[in-house]
C-alpha positions in Angstrom: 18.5 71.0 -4.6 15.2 69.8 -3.6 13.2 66.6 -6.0 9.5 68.5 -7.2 6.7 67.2 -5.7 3.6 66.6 -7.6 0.4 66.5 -5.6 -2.3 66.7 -7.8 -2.1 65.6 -11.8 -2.6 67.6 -14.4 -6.4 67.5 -15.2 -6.7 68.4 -11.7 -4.8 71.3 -11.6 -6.7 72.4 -14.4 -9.4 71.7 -13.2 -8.6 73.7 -9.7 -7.1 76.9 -12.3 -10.7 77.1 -14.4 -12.7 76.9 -11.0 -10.8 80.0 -9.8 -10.8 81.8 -12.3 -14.6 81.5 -12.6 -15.1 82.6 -9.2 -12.6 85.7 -9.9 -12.4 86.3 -5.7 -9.0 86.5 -4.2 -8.2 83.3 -2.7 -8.2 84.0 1.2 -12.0 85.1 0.1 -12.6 81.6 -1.3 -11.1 79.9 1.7 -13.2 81.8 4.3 -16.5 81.5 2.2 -16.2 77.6 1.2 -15.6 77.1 5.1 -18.2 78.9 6.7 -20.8 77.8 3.5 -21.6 81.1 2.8 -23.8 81.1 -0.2 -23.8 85.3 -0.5 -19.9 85.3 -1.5 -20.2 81.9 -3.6 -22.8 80.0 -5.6 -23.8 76.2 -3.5 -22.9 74.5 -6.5 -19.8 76.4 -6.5 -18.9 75.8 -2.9 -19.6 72.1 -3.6 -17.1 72.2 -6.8 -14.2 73.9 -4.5 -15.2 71.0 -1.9 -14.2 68.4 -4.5 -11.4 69.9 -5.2 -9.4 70.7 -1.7 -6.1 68.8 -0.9 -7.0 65.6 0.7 -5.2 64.3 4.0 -3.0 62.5 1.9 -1.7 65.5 0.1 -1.8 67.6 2.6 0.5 65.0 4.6 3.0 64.7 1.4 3.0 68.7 1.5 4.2 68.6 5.2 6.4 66.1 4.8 8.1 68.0 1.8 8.4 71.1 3.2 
């Protein structure tokens, strides 16, 4: 049996959960809009907000690692 991983803590994920479901877009939608900066699909300030809250290099690592 595998030991759970957290990566992010709780206000985070909550954070990340109100975020989405303000946007109400299906995620790979997000993804493609927040990288290319397209402000028809999202809002700046709400491209800036999904910025803030992408895994870091360190998380992404730990996610790698505990695959």
């Amino acid at each position: 049996m595998h030991e759970k991983v957290q990566l992010i803590d709780k206000l985070r994920a909550n954070n990340i959960e109100i975020m989405l479901t303000e946007v109400n877009l299906p995620l790979p939608l997000i993804v493609e809009a927040v990288f290319a900066m397209d402000d028809t699909v999202l809002y700046v300030d709400q491209i800036e907000n999904l910025l803030k809250l992408f895994p870091t290099k360190e998380e992404t690592e730990i996610l790698k690692v505990n695959q």
